[in-house]
VOGU-3710 file (C-alpha; in Angstrom, 3 decimals, decimal comma):
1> xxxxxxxxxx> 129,072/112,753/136,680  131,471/109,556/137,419  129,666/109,744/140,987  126,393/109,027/139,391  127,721/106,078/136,870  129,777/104,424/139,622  126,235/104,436/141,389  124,691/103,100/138,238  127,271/100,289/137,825  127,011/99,226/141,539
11> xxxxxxxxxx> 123,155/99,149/141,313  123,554/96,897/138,132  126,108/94,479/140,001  123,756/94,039/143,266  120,472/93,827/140,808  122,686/91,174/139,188  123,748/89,353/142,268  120,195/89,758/143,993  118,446/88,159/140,474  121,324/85,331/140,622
21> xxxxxxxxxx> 120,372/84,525/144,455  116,567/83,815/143,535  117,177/81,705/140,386  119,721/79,471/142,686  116,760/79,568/145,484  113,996/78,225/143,112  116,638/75,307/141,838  117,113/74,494/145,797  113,350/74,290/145,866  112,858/72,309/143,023
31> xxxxxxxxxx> 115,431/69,845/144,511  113,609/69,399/147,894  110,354/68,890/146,758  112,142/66,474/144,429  113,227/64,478/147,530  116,538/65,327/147,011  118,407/65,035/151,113  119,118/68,363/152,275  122,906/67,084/152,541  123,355/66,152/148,856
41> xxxxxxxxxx> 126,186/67,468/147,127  124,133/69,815/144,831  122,506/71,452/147,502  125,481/71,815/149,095  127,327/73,292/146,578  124,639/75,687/145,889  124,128/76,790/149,789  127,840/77,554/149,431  127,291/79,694/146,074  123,723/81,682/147,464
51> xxxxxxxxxx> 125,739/82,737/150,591  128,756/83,900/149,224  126,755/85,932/146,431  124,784/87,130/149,326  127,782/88,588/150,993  129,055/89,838/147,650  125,736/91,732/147,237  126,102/93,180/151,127  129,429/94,588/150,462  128,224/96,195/147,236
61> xxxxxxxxxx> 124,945/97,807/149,381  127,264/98,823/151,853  129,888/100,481/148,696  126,492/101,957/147,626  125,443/103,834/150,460  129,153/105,335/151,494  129,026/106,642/147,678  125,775/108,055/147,629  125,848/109,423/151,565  122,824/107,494/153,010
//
């Protein structure tokens, strides 16, 4: 029973992670086709913020799949 909501609530936090990585991509976008330089501070700052939820959301796979034995 806890095995199965532990595997719930990590799902939740990657789904969360994943859904926060694509709404940060599409601002990026929007920014370069705005002509904003690929070395301005905003897109800087949110380079630094997509790859660090990325690895958040790899550790969490890799918590998933110990837990559930794939």
């Amino acid at each position: 029973m806890m095995k199965s909501v532990r595997l719930w609530m990590i799902g939740c936090l990657i789904e969360s992670e994943w859904r926060r990585i694509a709404s940060w991509r599409k601002k990026a976008a929007r920014l370069i086709d705005g002509g904003a330089p690929c070395t301005s501070p905003e897109l800087v700052e949110l380079s630094d913020r997509i790859a660090r939820s990325g690895f958040r959301s790899w550790r969490l796979q890799q918590r998933y799949r110990v837990l559930a034995g794939i």
